[in-house]
C-alpha positions in Angstrom: 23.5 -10.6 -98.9 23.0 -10.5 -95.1 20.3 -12.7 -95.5 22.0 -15.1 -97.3 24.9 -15.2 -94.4 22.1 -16.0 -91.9 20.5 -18.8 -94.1 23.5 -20.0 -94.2 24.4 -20.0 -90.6 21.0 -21.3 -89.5 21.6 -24.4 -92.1 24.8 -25.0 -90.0 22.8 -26.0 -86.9 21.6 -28.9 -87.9 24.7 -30.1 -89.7 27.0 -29.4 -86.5 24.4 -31.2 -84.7 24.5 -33.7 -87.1 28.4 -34.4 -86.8 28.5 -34.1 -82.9 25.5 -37.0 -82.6 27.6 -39.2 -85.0 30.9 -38.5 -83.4 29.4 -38.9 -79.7 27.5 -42.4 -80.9 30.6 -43.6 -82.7 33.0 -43.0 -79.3 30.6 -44.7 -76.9 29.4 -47.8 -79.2 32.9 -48.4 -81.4 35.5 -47.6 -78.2 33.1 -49.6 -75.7 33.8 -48.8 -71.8 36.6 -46.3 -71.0 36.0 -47.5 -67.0 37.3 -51.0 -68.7 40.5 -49.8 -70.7 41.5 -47.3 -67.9 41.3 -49.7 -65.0 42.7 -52.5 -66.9 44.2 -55.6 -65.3 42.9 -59.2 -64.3 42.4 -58.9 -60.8 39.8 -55.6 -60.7 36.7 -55.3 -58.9 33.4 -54.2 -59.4 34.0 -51.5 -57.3 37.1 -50.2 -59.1 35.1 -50.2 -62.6 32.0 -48.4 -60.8 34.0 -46.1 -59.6 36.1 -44.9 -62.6 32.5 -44.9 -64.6 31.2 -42.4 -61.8 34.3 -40.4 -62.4 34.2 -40.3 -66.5 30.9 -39.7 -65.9 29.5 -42.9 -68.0 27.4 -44.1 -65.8 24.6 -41.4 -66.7 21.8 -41.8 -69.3 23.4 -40.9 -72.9 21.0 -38.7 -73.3 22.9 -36.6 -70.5 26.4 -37.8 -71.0 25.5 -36.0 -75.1 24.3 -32.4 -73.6 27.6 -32.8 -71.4 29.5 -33.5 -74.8 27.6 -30.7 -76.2 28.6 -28.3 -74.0 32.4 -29.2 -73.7 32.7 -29.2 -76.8 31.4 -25.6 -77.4 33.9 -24.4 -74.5 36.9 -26.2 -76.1 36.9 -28.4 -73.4 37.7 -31.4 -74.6 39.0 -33.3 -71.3 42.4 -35.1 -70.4 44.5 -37.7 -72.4 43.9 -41.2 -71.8 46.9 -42.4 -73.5 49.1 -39.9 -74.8 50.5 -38.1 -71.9 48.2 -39.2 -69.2 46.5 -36.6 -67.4 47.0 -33.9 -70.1 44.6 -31.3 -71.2 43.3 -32.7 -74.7 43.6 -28.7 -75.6 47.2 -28.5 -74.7 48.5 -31.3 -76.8 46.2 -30.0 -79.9 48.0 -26.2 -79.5 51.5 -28.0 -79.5 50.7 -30.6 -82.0 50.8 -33.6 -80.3 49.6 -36.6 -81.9 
């Protein structure tokens, strides 16, 4: 039986893998730049979108921006609202049942 569990949980790897690669693929190519919806406006610069990339962190290789994923994702960190409640721990609003 014990050796059953662990098959089991060993066959989980991959599939959690799996559904993190396809979630993290589907965000960055279906939602395009974040740096564009967050800055928004007519009259931004360069600078402005540069910037907000630096601070999202998109501006890395995906490779890097995935192990990042990875890894808040693991800690239940799962960053701040963007439209919500602005600024807002994703965490918190899960626990109370927002959205």
């Amino acid at each position: 039986m014990g050796v059953y569990i662990l098959r089991r949980l060993l066959h989980a790897i991959p599939v959690l893998l799996g559904v993190t690669l396809i979630t993290f693929l589907l965000f960055n190519v279906v939602c395009g730049d974040p740096a564009l919806v967050l800055v928004g406006g007519k009259k931004v610069t360069q600078e402005k979108i540069e910037a907000e990339r630096r601070r999202l962190g998109t501006d890395r290789p995906l490779t890097e921006q995935y192990l990042e994923f990875l890894k808040d994702t693991a800690t239940l960190d799962f960053g701040e609202s963007w439209r919500l409640q602005k600024d807002t721990p994703v965490i918190e609003m899960l626990g109370a049942g927002v959205g």
